[in-house]
N, C-alpha and C positions, 0 to 999 in steps of 0.2 A: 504494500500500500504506500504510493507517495503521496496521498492528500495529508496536507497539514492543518493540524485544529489548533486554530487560534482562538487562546482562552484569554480573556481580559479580567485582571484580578484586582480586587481592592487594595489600594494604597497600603491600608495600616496592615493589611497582611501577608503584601509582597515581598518581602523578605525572609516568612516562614515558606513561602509556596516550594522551593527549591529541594529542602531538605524532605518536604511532603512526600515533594514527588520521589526524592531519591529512597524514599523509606516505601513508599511502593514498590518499586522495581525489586527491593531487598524483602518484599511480600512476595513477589512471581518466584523468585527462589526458594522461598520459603513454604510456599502450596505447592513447587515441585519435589521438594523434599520431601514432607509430608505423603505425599500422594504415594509416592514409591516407597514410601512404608506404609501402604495403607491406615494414615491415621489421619481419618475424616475427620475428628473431632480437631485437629489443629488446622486443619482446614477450613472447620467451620469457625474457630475464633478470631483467625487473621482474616477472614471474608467478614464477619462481623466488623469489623475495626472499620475493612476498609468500609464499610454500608456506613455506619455513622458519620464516619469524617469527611467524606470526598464533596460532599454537597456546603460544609460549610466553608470548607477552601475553596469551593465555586466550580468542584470538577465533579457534577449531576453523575457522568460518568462511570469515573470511579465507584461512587454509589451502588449503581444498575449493576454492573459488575459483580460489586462484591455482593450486593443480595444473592445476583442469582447464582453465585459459586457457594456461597453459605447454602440457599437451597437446595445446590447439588450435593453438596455436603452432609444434610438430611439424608436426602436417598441414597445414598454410597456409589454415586453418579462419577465414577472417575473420568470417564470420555468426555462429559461434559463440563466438569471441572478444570481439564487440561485446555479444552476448547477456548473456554472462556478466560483461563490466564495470558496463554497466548493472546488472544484479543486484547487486554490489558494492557500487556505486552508492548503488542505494536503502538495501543494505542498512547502507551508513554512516551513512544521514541517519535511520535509523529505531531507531538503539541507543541507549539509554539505561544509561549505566553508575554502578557505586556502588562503595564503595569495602568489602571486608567486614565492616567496622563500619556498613555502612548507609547512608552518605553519600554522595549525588549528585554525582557530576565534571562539570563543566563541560568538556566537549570541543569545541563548537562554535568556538570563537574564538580556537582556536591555528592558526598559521600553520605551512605545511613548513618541517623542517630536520633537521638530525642530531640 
């Protein structure tokens, strides 16, 4: 996929959006790990997380997401759980964010953490 999703984020929270994201992408590792040890239950807590937070950093996305991999996580859906990270996936490497003044964030090159 080369379309990019240009997400426009609030001022006062443009400087945590980076580390957000970078702590997603360090979820997609984390639901693959899980997965191949069949433990749907850590699958279901880091899809949780991500369902809570993704909407008030302004990324609906992430949300949709993580419900519906939390759901799949319910059923012991691994096909669909993988489907749906990959989708995550792509869809972290293909956002482009700004700040709503206009200004381009660098998110690429921040590392996970709190």
């Amino acid at each position: 996929m080369s379309d990019k999703f240009i997400i426009a984020v609030d001022a006062q929270i443009a400087a945590l959006v980076p580390r957000f994201l970078a702590n997603r992408a360090a979820d997609v590792d984390k639901i693959r790990a899980a997965l191949a040890g069949a433990d749907f239950e850590a699958v279901r807590v880091v899809a949780h997380g991500m369902k809570g937070s993704g909407g008030g950093y302004g990324f609906p996305e992430i949300s949709r997401l993580g419900a519906a991999m939390e759901e799949g996580a319910q059923r012991r859906d691994a096909a669909a759980i993988s489907a749906l990270a990959t989708s995550l996936e792509t869809y972290l490497e293909n956002i482009e964010i700004k700040s709503e003044d206009g200004q381009m964030i660098d998110h690429r090159s921040t590392t996970p953490g709190s």
